[in-house]
C-alpha positions as a Markdown table, in Angstrom:
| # | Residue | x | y | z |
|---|---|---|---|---|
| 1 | Unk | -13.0 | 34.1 | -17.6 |
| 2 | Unk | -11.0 | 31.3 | -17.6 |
| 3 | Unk | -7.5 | 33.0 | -17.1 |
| 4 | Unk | -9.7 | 34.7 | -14.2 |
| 5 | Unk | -10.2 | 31.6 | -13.0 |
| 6 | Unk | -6.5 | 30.4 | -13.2 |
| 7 | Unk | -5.5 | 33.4 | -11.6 |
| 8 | Unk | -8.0 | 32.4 | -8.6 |
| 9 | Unk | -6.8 | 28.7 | -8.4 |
| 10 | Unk | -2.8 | 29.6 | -8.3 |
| 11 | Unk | -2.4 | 30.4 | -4.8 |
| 12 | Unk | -4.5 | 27.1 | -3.6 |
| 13 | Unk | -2.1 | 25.5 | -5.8 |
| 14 | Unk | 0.9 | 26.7 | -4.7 |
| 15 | Unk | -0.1 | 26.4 | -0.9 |
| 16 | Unk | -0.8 | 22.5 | -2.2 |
| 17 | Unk | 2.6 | 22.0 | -3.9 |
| 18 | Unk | 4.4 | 24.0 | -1.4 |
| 19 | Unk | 3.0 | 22.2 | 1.9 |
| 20 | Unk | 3.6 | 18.8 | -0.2 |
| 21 | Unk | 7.2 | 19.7 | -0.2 |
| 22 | Unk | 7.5 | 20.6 | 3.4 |
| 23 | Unk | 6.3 | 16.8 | 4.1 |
| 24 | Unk | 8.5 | 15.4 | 1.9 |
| 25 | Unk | 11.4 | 17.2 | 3.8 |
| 26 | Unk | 10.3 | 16.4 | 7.1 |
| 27 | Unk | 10.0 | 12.5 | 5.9 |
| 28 | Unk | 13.4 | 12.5 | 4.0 |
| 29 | Unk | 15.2 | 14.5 | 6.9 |
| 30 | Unk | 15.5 | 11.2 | 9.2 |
| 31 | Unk | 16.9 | 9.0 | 5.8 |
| 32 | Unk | 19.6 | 12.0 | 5.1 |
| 33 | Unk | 20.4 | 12.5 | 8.8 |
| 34 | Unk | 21.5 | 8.2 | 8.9 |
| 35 | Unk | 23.1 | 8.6 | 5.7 |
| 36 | Unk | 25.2 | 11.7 | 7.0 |
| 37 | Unk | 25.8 | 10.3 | 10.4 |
| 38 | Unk | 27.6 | 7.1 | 8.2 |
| 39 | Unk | 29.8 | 9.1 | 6.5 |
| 40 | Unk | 30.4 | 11.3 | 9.7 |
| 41 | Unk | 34.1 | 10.7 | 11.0 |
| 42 | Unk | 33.2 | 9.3 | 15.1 |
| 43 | Unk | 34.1 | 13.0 | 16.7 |
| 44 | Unk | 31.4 | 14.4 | 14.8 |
| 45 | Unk | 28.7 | 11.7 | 15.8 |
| 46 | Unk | 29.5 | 11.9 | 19.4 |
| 47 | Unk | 29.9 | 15.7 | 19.1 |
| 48 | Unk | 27.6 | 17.9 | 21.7 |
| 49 | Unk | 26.8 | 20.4 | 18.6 |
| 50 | Unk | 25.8 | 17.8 | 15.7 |
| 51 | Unk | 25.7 | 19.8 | 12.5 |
| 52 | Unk | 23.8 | 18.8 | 9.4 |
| 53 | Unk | 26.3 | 18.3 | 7.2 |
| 54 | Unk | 30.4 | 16.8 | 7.4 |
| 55 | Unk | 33.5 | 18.6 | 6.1 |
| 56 | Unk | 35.7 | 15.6 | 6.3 |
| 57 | Unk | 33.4 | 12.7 | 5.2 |
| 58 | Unk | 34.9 | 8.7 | 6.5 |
| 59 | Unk | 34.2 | 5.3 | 5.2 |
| 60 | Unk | 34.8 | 4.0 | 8.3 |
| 61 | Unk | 31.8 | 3.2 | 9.7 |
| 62 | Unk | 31.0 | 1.2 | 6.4 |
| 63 | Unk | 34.8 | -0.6 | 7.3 |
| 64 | Unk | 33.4 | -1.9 | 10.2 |
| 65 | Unk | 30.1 | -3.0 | 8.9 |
| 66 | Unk | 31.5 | -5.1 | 6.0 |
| 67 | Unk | 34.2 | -6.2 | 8.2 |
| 68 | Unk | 31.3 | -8.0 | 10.3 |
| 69 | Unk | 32.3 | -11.8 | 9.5 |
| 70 | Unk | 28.6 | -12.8 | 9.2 |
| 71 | Unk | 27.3 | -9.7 | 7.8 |
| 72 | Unk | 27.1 | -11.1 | 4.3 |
| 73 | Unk | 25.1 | -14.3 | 5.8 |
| 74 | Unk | 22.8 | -12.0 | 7.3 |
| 75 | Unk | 22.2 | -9.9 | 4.0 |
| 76 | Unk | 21.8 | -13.2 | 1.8 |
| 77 | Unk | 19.1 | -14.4 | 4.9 |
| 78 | Unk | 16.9 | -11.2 | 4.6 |
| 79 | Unk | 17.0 | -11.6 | 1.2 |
| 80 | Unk | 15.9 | -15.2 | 1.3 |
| 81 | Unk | 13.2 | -14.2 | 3.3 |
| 82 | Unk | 11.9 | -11.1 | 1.8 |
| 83 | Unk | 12.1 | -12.7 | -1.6 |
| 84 | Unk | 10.0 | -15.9 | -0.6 |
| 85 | Unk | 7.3 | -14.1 | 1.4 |
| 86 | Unk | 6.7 | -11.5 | -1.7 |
| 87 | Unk | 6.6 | -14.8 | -4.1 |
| 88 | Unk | 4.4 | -16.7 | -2.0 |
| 89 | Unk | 2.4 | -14.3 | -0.8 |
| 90 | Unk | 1.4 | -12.9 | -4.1 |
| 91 | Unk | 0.6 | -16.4 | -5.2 |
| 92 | Unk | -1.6 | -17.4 | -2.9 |
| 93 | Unk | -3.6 | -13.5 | -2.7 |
| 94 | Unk | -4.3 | -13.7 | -6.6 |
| 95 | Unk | -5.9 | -17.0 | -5.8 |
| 96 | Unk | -7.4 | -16.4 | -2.7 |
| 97 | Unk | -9.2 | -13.1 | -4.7 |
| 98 | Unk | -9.8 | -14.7 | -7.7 |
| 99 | Unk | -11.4 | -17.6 | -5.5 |
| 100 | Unk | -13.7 | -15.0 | -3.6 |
| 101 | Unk | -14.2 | -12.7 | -6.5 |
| 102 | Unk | -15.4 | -14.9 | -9.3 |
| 103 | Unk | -17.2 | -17.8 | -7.3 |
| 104 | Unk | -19.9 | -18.0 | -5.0 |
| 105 | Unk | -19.8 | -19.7 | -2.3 |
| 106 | Unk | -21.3 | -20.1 | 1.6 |
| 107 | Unk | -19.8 | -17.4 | 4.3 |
| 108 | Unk | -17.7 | -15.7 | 1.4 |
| 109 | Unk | -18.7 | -12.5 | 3.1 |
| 110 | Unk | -17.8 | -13.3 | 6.5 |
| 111 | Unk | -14.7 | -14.6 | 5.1 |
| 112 | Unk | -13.8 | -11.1 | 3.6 |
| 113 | Unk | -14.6 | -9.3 | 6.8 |
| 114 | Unk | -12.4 | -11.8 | 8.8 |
| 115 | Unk | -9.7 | -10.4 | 6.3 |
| 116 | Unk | -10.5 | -7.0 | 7.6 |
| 117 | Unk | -10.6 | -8.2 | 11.3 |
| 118 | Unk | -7.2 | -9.9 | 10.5 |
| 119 | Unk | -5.6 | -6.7 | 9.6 |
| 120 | Unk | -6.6 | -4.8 | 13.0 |
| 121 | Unk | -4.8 | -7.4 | 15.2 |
| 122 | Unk | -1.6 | -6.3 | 16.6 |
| 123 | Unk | 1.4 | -8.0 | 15.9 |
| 124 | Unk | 2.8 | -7.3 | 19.0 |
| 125 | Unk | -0.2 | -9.8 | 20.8 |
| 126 | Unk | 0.4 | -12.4 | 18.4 |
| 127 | Unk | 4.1 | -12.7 | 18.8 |
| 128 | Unk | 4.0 | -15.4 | 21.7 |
| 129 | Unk | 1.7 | -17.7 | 21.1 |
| 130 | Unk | 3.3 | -17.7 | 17.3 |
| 131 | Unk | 6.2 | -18.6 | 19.4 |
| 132 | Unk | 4.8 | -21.8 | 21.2 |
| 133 | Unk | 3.6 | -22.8 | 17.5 |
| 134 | Unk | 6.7 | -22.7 | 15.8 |
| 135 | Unk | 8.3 | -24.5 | 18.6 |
| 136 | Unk | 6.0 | -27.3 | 18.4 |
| 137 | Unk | 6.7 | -27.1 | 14.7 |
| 138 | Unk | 10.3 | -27.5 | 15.2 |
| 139 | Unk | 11.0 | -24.4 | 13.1 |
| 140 | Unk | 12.7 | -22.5 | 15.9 |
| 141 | Unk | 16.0 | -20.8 | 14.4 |
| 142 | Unk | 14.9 | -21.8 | 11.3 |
| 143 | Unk | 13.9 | -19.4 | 9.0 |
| 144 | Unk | 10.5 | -20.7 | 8.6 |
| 145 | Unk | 9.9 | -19.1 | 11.4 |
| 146 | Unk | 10.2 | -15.7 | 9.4 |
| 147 | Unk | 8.6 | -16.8 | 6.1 |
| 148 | Unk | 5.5 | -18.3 | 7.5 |
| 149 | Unk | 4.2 | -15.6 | 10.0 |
| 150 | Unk | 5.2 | -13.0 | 7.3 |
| 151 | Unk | 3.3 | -14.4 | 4.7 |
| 152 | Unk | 0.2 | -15.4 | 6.8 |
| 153 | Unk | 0.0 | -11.3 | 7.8 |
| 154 | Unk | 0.5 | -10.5 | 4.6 |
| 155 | Unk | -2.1 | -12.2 | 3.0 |
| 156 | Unk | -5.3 | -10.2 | 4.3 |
| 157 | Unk | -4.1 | -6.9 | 3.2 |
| 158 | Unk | -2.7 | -8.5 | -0.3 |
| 159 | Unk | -6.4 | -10.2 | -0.8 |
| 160 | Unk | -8.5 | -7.7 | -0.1 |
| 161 | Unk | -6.5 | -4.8 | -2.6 |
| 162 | Unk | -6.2 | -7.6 | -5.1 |
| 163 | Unk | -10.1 | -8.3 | -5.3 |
| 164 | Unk | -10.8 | -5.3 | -6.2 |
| 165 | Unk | -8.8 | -6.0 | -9.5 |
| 166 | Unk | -10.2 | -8.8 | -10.2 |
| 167 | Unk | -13.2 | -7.5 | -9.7 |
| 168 | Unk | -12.8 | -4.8 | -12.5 |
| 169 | Unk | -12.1 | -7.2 | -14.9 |
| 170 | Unk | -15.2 | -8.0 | -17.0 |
| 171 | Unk | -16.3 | -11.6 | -16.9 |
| 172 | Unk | -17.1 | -11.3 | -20.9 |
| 173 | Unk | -13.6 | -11.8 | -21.0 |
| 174 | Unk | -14.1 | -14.6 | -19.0 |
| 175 | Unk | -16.8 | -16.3 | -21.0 |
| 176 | Unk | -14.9 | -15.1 | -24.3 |
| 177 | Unk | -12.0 | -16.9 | -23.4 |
| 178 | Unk | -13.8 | -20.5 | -22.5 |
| 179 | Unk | -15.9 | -19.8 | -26.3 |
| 180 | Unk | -12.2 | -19.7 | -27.9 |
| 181 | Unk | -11.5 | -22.9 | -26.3 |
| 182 | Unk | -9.3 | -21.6 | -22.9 |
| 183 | Unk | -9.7 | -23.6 | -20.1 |
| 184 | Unk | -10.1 | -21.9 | -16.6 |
| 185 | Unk | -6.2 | -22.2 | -15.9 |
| 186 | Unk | -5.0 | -20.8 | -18.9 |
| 187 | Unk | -7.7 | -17.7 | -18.5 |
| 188 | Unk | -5.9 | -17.6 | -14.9 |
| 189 | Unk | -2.4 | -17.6 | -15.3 |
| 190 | Unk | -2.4 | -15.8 | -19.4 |
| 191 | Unk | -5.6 | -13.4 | -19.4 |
| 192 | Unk | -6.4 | -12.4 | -15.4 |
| 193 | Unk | -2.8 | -12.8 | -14.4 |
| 194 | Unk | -1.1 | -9.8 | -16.7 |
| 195 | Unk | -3.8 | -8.1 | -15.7 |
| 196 | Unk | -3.8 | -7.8 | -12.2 |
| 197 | Unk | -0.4 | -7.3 | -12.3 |
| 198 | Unk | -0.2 | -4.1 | -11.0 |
| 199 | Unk | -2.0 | -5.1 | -8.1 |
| 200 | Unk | -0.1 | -7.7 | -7.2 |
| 201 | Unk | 3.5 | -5.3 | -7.8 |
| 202 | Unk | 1.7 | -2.9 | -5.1 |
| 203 | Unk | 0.9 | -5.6 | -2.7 |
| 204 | Unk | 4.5 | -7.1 | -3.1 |
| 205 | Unk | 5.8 | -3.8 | -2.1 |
| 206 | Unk | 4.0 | -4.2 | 1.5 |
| 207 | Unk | 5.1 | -7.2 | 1.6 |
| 208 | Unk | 8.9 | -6.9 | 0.8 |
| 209 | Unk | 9.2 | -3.7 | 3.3 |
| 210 | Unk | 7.7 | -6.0 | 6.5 |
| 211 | Unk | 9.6 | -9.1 | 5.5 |
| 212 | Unk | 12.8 | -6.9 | 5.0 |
| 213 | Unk | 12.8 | -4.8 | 8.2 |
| 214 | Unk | 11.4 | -7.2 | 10.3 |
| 215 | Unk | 13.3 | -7.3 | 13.9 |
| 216 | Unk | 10.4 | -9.1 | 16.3 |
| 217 | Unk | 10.2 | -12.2 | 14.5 |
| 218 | Unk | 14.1 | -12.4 | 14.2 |
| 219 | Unk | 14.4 | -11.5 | 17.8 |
| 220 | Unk | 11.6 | -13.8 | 19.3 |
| 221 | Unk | 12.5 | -16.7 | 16.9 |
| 222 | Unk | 16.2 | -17.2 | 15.8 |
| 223 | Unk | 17.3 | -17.7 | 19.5 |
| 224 | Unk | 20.5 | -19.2 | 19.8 |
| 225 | Unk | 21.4 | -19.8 | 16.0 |
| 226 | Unk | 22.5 | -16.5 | 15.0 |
| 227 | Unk | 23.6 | -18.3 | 11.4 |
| 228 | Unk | 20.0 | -17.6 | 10.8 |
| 229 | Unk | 19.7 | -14.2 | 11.8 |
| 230 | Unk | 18.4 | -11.6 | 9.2 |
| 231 | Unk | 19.8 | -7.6 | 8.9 |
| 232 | Unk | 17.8 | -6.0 | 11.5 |
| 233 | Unk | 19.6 | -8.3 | 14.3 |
| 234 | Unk | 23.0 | -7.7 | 12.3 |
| 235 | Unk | 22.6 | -3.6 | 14.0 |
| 236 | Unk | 22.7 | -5.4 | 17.4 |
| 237 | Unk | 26.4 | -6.3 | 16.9 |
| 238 | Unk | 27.3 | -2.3 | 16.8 |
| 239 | Unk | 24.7 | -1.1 | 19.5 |
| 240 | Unk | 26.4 | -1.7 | 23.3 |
| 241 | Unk | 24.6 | -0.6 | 26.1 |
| 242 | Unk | 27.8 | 1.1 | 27.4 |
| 243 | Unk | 29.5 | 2.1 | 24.3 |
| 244 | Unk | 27.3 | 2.0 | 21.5 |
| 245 | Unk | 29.0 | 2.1 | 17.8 |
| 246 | Unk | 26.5 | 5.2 | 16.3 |
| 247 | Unk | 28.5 | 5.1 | 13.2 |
| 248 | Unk | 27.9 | 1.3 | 12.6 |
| 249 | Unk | 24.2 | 1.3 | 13.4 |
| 250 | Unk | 23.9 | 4.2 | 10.9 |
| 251 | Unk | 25.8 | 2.3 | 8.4 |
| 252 | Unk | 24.4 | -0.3 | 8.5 |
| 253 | Unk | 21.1 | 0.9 | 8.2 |
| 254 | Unk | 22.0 | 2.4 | 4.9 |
| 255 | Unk | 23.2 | -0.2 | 3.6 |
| 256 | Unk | 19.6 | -2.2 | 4.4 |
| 257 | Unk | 18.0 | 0.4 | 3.1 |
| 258 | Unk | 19.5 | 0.2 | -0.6 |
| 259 | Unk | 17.8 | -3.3 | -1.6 |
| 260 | Unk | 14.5 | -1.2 | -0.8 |
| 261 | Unk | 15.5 | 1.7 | -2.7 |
| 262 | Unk | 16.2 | -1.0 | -5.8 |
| 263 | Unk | 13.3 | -2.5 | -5.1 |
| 264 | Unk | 10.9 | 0.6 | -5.7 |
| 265 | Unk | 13.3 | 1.7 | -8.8 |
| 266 | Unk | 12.6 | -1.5 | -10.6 |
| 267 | Unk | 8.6 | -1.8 | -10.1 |
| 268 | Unk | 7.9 | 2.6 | -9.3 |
| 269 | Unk | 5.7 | 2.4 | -12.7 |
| 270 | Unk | 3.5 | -0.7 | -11.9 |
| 271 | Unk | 3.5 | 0.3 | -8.5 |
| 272 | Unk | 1.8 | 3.9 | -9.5 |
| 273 | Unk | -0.5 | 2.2 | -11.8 |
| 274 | Unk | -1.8 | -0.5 | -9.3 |
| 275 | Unk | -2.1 | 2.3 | -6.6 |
| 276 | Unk | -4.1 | 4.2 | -9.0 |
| 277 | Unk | -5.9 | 1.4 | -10.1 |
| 278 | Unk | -7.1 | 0.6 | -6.2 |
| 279 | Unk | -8.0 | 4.2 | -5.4 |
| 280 | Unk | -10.1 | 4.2 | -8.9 |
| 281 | Unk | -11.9 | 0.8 | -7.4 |
């Protein structure tokens, strides 16, 4: 009976693995298309018959890109500001939901649903009147002016996802740890913090991607001091209205992809765990 039933659950399971497959070709298609179009030799990019794959493969593109005088400044900004909106970001969220989680307190639920309402704003109608505020801040071409907004829209996602980790763990571990002489800081930052760790990897992720690709803050707010410009405006140096550089733009692209590709190398296990662990909650 149960080899019957095997027998009977194959061909569901093969339709599953074989349609999960054909998504993940159609997603990675775009990623190998830049990558080939860098290596492509400029004939073959401007070519009227593209074809998927290069005989004669060139570095050139990647030539011009490192060749960029300030492309190094704009790598070591994006990481700046990638690196400080994940740190702060996750920071704050495991306080924030620790905050909301274990304490009670007036409006606490209409402060979660704000976090929700938070979310469905677009980015798009918040860009200008974030502009008038940073001006009035002073932290025009600054890049403030990429850390803060980033960190402030990251925060509602990051807080609600990490609640529900806090949440799961049991408050007798809580009260265990005050009998055994912990104060509420220590239980914090040596008992809860490890533990919600995975939660706080897979909110970093989030984070890192929006910080790292970002191109409407670094358009609307680095206006006239490109020292402070980030990787996403660096592809504007190689795209010309008249005559753009195809083979830059993709080469560049690859390159900014490759801290993301690192990124997800070095956390893909607690990232899988704390995805798992928020689908379980």
């Amino acid at each position: 009976m149960n080899l019957l039933r095997a027998r009977v659950r194959r061909p569901g399971r093969l339709a599953a693995e074989a349609s999960a497959l054909l998504i993940a070709l159609v997603v990675a298609f775009p990623l190998y298309w830049m990558v080939l179009s860098a290596f492509k030799p400029a004939g073959e990019i401007e070519s009227s018959e593209p074809r998927p794959w290069t005989l004669a493969p060139s570095l050139d593109s990647f030539r011009r890109v490192f060749g960029q005088q300030e492309f190094g400044r704009y790598f070591l900004n994006s990481l700046v500001v990638a690196g400080s909106v994940v740190i702060a970001s996750a920071l704050i969220a495991f306080l924030a939901a620790t905050a909301v989680t274990r304490f009670r307190f007036r409006l606490r639920t209409t402060l979660l649903i704000m976090f929700l309402v938070a979310q469905m704003v677009p980015v798009e109608a918040l860009t200008i009147p974030l502009f008038f505020l940073m001006r009035d801040a002073g932290q025009l071409n600054t890049l403030g002016s990429l850390i803060l907004p980033h960190i402030a829209f990251s925060l509602p996602f990051a807080i609600w996802m990490l609640r529900g980790f806090v949440k799961a763990v049991p408050e007798a571990l809580e009260e265990a740890a005050y009998i055994d002489g912990a104060s509420r800081a220590r239980f914090l930052w040596q008992i809860l913090f490890p533990l919600v760790l995975p939660g706080l990897v897979a909110t970093s992720v989030f984070s890192f991607i929006s910080a790292w690709n970002d191109f409407l803050f670094a358009k609307s707010f680095i206006i006239s001091d490109t020292a402070q410009s980030t990787l996403p405006m660096a592809l504007l140096v190689f795209y010309k209205p008249d005559d753009p550089d195809w083979g830059g733009v993709m080469a560049a692209s690859t390159v900014m992809t490759i801290p993301v590709l690192v990124f997800f190398v070095l956390v893909q296990r607690r990232l899988v765990s704390g995805l798992g662990g928020a689908v379980k909650d």
